[in-house]
DRENZATI-532568 format. One line per field, with one value per residue (C-alpha): z, y negated, x; residue in one letter; residue number from 1. Coordinates in nm, 3 decimals. Last residue first. Layout:
N
zz	Z ... $
yy	Y ... $
xx	X ... $
residuo	A ... $
num	NUM ... $
END
This chain:
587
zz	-3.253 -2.985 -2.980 -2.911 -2.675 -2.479 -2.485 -2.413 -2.139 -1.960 -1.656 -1.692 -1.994 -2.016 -2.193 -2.113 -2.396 -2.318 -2.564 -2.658 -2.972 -3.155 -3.374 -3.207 -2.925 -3.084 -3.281 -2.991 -2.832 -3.183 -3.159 -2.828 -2.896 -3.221 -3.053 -3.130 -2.817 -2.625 -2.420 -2.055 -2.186 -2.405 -2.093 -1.797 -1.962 -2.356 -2.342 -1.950 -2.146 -2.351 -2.008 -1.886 -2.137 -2.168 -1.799 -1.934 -2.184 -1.979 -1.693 -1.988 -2.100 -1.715 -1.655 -1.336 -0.997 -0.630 -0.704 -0.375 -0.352 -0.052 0.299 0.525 0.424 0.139 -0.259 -0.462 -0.776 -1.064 -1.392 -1.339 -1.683 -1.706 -2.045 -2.079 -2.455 -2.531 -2.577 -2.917 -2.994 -3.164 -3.067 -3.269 -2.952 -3.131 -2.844 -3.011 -2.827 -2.870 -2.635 -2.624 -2.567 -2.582 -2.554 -2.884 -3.043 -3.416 -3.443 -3.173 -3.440 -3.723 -3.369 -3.335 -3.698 -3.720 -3.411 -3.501 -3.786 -3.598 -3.365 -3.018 -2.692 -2.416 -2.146 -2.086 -1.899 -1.807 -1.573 -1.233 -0.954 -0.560 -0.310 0.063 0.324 0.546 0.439 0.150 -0.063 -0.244 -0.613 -0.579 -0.192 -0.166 0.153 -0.079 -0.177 -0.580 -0.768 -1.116 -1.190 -1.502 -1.590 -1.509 -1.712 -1.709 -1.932 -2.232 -2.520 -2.809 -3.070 -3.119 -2.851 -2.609 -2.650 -2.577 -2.288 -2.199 -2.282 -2.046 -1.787 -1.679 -1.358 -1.297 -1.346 -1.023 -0.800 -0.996 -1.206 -1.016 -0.890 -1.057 -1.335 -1.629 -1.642 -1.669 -1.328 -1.191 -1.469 -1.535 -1.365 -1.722 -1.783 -1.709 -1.947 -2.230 -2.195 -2.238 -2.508 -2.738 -2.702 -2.875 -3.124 -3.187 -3.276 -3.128 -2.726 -2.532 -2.251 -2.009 -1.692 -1.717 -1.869 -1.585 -1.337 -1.567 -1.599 -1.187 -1.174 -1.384 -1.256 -1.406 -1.397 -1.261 -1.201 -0.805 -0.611 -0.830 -1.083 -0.816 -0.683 -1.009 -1.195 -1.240 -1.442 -1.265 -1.120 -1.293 -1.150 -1.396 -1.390 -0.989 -0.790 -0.673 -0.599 -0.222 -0.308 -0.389 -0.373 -0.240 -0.572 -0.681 -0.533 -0.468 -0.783 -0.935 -0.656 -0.556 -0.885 -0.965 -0.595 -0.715 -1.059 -1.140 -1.060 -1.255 -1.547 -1.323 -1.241 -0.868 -0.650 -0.251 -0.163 0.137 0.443 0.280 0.199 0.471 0.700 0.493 0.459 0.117 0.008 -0.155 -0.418 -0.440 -0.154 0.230 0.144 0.343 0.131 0.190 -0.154 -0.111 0.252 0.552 0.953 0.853 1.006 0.687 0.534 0.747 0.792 0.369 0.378 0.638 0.474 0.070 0.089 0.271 0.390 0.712 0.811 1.186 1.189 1.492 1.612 1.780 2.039 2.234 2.340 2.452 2.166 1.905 2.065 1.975 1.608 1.578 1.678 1.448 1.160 1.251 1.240 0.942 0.741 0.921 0.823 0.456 0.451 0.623 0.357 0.019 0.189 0.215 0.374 0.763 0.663 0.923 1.181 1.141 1.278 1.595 1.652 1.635 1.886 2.123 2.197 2.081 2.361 2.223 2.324 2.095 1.909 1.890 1.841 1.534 1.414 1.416 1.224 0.934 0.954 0.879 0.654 0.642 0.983 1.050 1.315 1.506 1.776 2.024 2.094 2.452 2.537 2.834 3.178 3.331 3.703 3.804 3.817 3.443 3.321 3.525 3.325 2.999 3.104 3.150 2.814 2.618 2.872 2.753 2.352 2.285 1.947 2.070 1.811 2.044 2.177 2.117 2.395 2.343 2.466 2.668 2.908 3.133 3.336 3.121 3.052 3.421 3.395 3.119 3.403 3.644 3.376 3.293 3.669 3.664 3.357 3.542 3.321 3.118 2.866 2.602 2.663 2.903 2.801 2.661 2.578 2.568 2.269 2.309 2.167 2.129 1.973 1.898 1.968 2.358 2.441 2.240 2.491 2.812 2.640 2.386 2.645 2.905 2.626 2.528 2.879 2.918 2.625 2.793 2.816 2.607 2.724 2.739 2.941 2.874 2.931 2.755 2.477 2.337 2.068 1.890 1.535 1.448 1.689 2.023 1.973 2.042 2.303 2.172 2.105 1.906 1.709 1.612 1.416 1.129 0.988 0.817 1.003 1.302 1.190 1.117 1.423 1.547 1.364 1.456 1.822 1.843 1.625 1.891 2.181 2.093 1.945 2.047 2.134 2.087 1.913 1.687 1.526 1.296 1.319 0.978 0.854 0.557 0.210 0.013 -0.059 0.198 0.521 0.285 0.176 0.508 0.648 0.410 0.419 0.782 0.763 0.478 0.648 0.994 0.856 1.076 1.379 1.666 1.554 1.235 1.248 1.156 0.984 1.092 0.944 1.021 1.063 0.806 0.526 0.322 0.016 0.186 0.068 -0.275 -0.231 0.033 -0.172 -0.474 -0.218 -0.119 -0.472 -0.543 -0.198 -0.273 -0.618 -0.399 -0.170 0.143 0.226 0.461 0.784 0.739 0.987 0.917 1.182 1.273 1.386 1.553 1.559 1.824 1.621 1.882 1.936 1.602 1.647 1.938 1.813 1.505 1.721 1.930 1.587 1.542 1.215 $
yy	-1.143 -0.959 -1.286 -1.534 -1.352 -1.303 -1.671 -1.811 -1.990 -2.265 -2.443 -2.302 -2.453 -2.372 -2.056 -1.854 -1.580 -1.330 -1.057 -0.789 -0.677 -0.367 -0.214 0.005 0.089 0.154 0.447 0.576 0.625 0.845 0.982 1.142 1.279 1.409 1.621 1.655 1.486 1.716 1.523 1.365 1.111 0.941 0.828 0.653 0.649 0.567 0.307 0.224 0.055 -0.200 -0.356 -0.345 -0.516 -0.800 -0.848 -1.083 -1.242 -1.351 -1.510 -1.783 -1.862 -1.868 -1.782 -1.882 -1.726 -1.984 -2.288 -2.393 -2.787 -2.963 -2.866 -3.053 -2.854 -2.649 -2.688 -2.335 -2.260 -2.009 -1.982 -2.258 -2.301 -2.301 -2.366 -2.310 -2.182 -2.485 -2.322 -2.205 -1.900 -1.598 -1.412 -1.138 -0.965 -0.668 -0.497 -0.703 -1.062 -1.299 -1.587 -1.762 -2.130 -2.189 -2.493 -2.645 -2.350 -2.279 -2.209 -1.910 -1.729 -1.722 -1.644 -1.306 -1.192 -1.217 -1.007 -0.783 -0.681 -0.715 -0.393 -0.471 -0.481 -0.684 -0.982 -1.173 -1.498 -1.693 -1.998 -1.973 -2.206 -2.171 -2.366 -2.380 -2.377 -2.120 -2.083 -1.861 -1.604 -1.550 -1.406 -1.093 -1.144 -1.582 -1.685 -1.914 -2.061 -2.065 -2.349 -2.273 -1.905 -1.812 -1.449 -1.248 -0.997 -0.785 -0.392 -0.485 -0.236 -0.472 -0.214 -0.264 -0.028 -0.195 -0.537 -0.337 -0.227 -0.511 -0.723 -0.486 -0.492 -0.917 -0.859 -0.554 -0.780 -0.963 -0.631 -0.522 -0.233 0.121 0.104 0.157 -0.048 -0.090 0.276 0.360 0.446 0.496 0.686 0.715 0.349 0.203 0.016 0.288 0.482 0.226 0.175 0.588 0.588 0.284 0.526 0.797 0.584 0.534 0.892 1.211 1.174 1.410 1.386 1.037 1.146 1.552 1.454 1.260 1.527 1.806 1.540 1.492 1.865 1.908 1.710 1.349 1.203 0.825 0.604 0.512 0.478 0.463 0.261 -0.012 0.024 -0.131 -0.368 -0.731 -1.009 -1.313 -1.198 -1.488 -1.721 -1.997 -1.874 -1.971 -1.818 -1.812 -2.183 -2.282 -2.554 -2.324 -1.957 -1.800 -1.728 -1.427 -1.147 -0.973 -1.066 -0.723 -0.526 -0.787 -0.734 -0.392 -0.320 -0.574 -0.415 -0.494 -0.869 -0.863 -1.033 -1.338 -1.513 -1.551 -1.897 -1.953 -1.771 -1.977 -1.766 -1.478 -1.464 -1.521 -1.317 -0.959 -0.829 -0.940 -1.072 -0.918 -1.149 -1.383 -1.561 -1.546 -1.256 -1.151 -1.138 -0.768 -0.637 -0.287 -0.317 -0.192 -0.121 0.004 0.314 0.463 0.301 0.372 0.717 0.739 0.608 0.810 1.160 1.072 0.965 1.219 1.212 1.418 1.091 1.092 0.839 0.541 0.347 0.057 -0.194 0.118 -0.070 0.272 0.135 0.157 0.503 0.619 0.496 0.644 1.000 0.967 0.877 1.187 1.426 1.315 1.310 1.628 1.820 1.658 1.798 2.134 2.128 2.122 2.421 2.667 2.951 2.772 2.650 2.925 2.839 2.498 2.376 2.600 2.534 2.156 2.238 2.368 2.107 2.173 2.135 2.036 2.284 2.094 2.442 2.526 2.232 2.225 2.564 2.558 2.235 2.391 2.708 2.487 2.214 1.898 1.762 1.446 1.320 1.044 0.908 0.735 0.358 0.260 -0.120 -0.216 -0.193 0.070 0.010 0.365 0.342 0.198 0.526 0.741 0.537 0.649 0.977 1.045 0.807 1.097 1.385 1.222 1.207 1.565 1.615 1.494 1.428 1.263 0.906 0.541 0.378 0.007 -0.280 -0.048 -0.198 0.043 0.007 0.143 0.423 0.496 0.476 0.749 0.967 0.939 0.987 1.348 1.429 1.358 1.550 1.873 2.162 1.990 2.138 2.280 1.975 1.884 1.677 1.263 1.287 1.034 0.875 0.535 0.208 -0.081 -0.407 -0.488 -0.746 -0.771 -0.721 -0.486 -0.320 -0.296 -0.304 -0.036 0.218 0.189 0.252 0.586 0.724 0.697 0.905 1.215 1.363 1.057 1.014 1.430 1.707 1.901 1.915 2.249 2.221 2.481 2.749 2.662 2.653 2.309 2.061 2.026 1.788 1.400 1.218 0.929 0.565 0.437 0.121 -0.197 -0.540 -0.377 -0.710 -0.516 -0.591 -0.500 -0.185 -0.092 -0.227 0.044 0.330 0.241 0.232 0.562 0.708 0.576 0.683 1.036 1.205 1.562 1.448 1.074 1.027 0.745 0.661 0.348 0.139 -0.082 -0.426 -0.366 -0.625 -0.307 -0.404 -0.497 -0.330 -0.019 -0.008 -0.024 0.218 0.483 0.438 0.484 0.807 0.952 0.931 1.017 1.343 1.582 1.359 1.655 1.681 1.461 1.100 0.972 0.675 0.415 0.177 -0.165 -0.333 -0.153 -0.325 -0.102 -0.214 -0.053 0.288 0.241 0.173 0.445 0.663 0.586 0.571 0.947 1.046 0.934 1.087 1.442 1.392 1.347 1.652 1.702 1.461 1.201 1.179 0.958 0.700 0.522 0.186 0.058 -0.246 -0.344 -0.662 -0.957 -1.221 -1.289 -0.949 -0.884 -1.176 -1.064 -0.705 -0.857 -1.088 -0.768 -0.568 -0.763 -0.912 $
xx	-1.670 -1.498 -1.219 -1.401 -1.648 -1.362 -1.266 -1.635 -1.513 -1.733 -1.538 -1.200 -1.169 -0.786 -0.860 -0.526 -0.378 -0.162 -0.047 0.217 0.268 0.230 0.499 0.788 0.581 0.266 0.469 0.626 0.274 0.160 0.522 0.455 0.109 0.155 0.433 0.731 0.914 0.710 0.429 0.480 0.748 0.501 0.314 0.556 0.876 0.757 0.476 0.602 0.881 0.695 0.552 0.907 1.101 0.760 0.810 1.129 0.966 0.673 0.898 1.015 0.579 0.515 0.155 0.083 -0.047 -0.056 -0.158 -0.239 -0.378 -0.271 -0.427 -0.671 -0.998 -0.870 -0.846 -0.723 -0.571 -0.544 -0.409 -0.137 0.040 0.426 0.575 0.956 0.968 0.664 0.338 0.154 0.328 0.444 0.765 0.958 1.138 1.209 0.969 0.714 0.592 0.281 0.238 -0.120 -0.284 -0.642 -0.837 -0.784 -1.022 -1.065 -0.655 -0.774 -0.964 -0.673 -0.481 -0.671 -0.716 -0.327 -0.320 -0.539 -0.298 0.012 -0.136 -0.247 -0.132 -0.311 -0.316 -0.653 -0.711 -0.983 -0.885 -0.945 -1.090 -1.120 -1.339 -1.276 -1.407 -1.284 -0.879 -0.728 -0.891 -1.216 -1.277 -1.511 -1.609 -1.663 -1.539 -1.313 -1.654 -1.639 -1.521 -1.534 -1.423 -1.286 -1.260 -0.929 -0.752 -0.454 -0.374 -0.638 -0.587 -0.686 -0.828 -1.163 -1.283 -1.068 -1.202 -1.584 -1.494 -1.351 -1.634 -1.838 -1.636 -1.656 -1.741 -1.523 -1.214 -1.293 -1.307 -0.971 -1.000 -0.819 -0.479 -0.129 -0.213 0.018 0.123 -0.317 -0.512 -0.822 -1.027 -1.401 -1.406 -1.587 -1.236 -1.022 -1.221 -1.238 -0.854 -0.844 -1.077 -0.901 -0.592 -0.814 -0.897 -0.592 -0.528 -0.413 -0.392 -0.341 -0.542 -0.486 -0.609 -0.571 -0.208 -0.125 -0.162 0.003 0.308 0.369 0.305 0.523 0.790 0.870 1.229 1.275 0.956 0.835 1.148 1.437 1.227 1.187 1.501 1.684 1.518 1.704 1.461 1.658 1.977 2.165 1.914 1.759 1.416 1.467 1.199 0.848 0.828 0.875 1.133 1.385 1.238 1.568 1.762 1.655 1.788 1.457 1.286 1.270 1.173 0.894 0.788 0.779 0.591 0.335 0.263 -0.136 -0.009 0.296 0.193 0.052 0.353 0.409 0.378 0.370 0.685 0.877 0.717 0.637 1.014 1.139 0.947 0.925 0.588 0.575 0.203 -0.107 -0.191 -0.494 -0.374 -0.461 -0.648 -1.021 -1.239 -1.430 -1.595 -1.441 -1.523 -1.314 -1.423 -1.786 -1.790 -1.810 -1.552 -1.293 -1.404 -1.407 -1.055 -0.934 -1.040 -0.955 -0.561 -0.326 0.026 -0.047 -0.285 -0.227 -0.443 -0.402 -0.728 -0.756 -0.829 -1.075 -1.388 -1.618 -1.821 -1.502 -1.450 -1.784 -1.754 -1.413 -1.553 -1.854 -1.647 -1.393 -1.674 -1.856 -1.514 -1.423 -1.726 -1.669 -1.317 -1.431 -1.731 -1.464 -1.236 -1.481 -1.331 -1.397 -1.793 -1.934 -1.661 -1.663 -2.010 -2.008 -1.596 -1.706 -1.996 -1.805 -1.542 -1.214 -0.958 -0.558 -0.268 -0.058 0.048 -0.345 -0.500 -0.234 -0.266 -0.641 -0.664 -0.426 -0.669 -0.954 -0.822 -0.820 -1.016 -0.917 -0.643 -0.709 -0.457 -0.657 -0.475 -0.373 -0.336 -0.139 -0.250 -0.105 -0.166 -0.219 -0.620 -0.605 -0.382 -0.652 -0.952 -0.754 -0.724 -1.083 -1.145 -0.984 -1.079 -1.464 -1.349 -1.304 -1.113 -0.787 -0.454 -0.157 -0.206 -0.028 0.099 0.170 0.424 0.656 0.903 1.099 0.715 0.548 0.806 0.753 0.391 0.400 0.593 0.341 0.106 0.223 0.245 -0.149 -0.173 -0.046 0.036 0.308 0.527 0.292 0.055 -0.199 -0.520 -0.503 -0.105 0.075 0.323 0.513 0.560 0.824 0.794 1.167 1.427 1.286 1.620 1.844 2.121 1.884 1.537 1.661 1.816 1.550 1.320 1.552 1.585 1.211 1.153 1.382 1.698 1.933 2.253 2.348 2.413 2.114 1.743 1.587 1.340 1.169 1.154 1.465 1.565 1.466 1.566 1.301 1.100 1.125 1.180 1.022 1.048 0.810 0.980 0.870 1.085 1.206 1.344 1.645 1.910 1.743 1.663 2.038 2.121 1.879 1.984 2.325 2.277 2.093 2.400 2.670 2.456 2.416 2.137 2.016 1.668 1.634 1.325 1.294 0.950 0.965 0.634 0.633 0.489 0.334 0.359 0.481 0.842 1.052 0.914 0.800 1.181 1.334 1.086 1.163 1.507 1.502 1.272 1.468 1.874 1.683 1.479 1.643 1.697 1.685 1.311 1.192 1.157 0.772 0.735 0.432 0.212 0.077 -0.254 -0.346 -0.554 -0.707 -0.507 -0.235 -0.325 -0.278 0.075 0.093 -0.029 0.204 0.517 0.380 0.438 0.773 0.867 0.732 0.880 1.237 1.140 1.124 0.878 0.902 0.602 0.279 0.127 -0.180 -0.296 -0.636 -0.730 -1.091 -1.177 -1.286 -1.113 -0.879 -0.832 -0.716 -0.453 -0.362 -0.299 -0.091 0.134 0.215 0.300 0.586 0.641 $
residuo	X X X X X X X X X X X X X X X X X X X X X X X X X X X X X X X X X X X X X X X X X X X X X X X X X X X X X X X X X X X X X X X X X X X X X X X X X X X X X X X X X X X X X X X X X X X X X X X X X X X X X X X X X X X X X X X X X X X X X X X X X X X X X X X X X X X X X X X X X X X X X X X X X X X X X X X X X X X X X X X X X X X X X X X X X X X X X X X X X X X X X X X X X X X X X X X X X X X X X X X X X X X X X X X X X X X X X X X X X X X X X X X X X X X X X X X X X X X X X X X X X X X X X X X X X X X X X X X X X X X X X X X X X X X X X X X X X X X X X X X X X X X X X X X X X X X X X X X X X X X X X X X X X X X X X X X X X X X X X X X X X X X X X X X X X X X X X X X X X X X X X X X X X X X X X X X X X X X X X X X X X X X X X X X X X X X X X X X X X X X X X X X X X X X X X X X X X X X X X X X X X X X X X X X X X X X X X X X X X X X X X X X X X X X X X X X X X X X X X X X X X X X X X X X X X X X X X X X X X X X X X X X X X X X X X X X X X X X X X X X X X X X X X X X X X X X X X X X X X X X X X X X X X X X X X X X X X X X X X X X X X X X X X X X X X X X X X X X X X X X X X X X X X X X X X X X X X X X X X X X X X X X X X X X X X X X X X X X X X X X X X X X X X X X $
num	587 586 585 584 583 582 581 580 579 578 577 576 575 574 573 572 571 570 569 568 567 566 565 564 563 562 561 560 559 558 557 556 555 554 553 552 551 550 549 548 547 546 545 544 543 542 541 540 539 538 537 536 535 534 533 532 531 530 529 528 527 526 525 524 523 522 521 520 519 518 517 516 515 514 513 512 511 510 509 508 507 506 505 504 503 502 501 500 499 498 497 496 495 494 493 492 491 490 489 488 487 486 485 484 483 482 481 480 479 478 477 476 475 474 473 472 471 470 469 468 467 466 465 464 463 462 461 460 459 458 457 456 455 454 453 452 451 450 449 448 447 446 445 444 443 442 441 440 439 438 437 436 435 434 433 432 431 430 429 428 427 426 425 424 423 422 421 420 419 418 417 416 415 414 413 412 411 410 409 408 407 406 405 404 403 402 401 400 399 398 397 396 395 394 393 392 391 390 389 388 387 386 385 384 383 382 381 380 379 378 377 376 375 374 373 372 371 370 369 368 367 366 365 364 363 362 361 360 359 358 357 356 355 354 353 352 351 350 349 348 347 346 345 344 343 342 341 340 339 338 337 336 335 334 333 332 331 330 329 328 327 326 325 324 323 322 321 320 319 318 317 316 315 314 313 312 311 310 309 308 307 306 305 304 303 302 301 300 299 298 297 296 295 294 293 292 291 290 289 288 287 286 285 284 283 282 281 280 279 278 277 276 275 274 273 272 271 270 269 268 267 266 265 264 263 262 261 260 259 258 257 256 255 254 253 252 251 250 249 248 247 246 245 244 243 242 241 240 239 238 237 236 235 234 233 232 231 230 229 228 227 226 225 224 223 222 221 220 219 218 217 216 215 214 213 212 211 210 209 208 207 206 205 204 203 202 201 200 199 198 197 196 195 194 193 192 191 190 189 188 187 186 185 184 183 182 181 180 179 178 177 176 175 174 173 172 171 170 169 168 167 166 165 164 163 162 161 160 159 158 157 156 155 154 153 152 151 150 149 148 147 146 145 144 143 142 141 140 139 138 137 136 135 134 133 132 131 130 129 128 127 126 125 124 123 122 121 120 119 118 117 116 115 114 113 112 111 110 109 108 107 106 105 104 103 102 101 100 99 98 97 96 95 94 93 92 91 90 89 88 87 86 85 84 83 82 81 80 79 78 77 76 75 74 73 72 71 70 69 68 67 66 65 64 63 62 61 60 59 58 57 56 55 54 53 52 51 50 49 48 47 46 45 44 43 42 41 40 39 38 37 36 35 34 33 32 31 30 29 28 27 26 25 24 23 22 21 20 19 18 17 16 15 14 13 12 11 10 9 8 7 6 5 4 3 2 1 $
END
């Protein structure tokens, strides 16, 4: 999607957007990790994201792939920078065929710095010499194919002492057909909003958004302002400089600091804001939240899963199976080449690429570092009984810990309500990795189980997906025989399968009934789908938390063990008006 259709929809509604950009890592852990973040960072709610391009096109190759595989698998629609400093014509074209090919629909076009190795940059013989040169470029040989965006500078810069010359030249990139400007880092809002009243006065008209960049770290902020040539206002230096060696403050200083920034600029009617997030989590989320532009308990999804950003497919997928629901990124991975969503289903069972995994692993699983291992280790321990498995489901459930291999985010909002019985499912052994309780008609406003249109009412059934040992298990269906209403699907990594539902059953789990609209039915639990999510939910026993313990170790062959014998569970009340399922079972 073009970021255009998103600003008019935000100003429609009379809201403020905001937008997180993040640069690629050098490394290929570096990369694992930052897909995590930005996975957890997108249920925030960016308007879109953007993907820095290193100077003279160092970090092309990672910055394109990076963009192709957010576009396609995160539900985010994507900003790619491109700077055109020491790039010919030929590669500028096929970076942005490529991008075309691949539905990324907005670029910022920039000159770019100078490549590493030199101290400056010097204009030479060559297509591109400055950001002008490069929108020209685009609009002449692509159209109005992409949404395109440029930098500006509120103050002077290290190669411009006159900012009245410097918006000159941002008017002529204006005019070469720019859609947005987007700022560089400022810490004194009035030059901010003196430069933008100067970019009114010159006839440039289109929206400008402040680039925000928190305060980190002290010496990291001075080396920035410094290098950008950026003004700190006195009384930032007065509150930093007796805090600077203590690390903890400066990010709270710069939490405080950038809230109270963003809330000024919101008054002064700014469209948006833009974070220069340097591939970090904690700072923008708690100035988003504190100035009130994102809510934990906000309602605001079209459907009860957050959807591909990709066109064609959000367009013609209305249904997913429910296993993969604390997994998006796994899904959408695995069902990209099925077969087209025939009759705007979620995908052919039929297909003989159905249940494929291939990028998904490449880009979030693959070989752990240390400190990828160390991390986990601190969340999970080392465990040396069941009981201490029961601990670490009881911990995720209680919000001690925000994240187990099933769930790469913390407990759902609509999961929390029903915590307790978790808690207390876990402790006897049934190590619960999906649930949802029943909801009966709820306002679709509502903010715990709301999505789709105003006005309208949406229903769940209560369902619960867990491992436990054959032993429970027998307990557990001697139980469910006493109740018509509830139908289950029992699987060990040796595929032994035990059931009540037809081979190709399909039950609808949740559902929706809208003003004007037919009846969404949007997650199901597909008895055929189930079998083949059961490979990977077995898996992430041994790749994602045996594998960061010795082979030898209690630890390992304790997970190994459950592996080899437990089953995998989902069970579905279909009274989704009064369900005492859980309660069932705990008894």
């Amino acid at each position: 999607m073009k970021i255009s259709d998103k600003i008019k929809e935000y100003k429609k509604q009379k809201k403020v957007f905001y937008s997180f950009e993040y640069f690629p890592p050098k490394t290929d852990f570096g990369m694992d990790n930052l897909y995590s973040r930005i996975d957890k960072m997108s249920s925030l709610d960016p308007a879109y994201i953007d993907i820095t391009w290193g100077a003279g096109g160092s970090t092309a190759e990672r910055t394109l792939d990076m963009s192709k595989t957010i576009q396609k698998y995160f539900g985010l629609d994507v900003m790619m920078h491109l700077t055109c400093t020491n790039m010919s014509v030929k590669l500028i074209d096929e970076v942005l065929s490529e991008a075309k090919k691949n539905n990324i629909s907005n670029i910022l076009a920039l000159r770019g710095d100078p490549p590493e190795g030199s101290n400056e940059w010097r204009k030479e013989n060559q297509a591109f010499n400055y950001g002008v040169d490069l929108v020209h470029y685009i609009r002449k040989n692509f159209g109005d194919t992409f949404f395109l965006a440029v930098g500006a500078y509120p103050e002077t810069h290290q190669e411009q002492s006159d900012p009245d010359l410097d918006i000159t030249y941002l008017k002529e990139k204006v005019d070469a057909g720019v859609d947005i400007i987007v700022t560089q880092l400022f810490y004194d809002i009035d030059k901010f909003l003196i430069f933008r009243d100067k970019c009114l006065s010159k006839g440039i008209d289109i929206p400008i958004i402040p680039g925000i960049m928190p305060i980190h770290n002290y010496s990291r902020f001075r080396k920035f302002t410094q290098f950008c040539k950026v003004n700190i206002p006195e009384n930032i230096l007065k509150k930093l400089e007796p805090i600077r060696n203590d690390d903890a403050s400066v990010i709270n200083f710069g939490i405080e600091e950038g809230a109270d920034m963003c809330e000024k600029l919101v008054k002064e009617g700014v469209p948006g804001l833009h974070f220069y997030t340097l591939n970090l989590e904690h700072s923008v989320k708690e100035i988003l939240n504190s100035i009130g532009l994102i809510s934990d308990n906000k309602a605001n999804r079209e459907l009860p899963w957050r959807q591909s950003s990709d066109e064609i497919r959000k367009s013609s997928e209305d249904v997913r199976p429910i296993f993969w629901s604390n997994r998006p990124i796994s899904y959408l991975t695995r069902t990209e080449n099925w077969d087209d969503f025939p009759n705007g289903r979620w995908g052919d069972i039929s297909s003989p690429t159905f249940g494929e995994l291939n990028q998904y692993h490449a880009i979030r699983a693959g070989s752990q570092s240390n400190e990828i291992r160390d991390k986990r280790k601190k969340i999970w321990g080392q465990p040396q009984s069941i009981k201490d498995i029961s601990n670490v489901f009881m911990s995720f459930c209680k919000g001690d810990i925000n994240a187990l291999p099933w769930c790469e985010t913390k407990l759902a909002i609509e999961s929390k309500q029903i915590s307790n019985e978790l808690i207390k499912l876990n402790e006897s052994g049934y190590f619960t990795i999906n649930s949802q309780p029943n909801v009966n008609g709820v306002p679709s406003d509502d903010t715990h189980f709301g999505w789709g249109a105003e006005g309208g009412r949406v229903y769940q059934k209560a369902y619960l997906e867990f491992f436990t040992s054959k032993e429970n298990l027998d307990i557990l269906i001697t139980k469910i025989k006493k109740n018509n209403n509830i139908s289950y699907q029992a699987v060990n990594v040796s595929e032994d399968l035990i059931s009540n539902v037809r081979k190709d059953s399909v039950n609808v789990v949740t559902w929706g009934v809208f003003p004007g609209e037919k009846i969404k039915q949007p997650t199901i639990v597909d008895a055929r789908s189930f079998m083949i999510w059961k490979n990977e939910a077995f898996s992430l026993w041994i790749n994602d938390w045996a594998s960061i313990y010795e082979k030898d170790s209690i630890s390992y062959l304790l997970l190994k063990k459950i592996y080899e014998n437990y089953y995998l569970v989902n069970i579905v009340d279909n009274n989704f008006i009064k369900s005492n399922m859980i309660k069932q079972i705990i008894k």
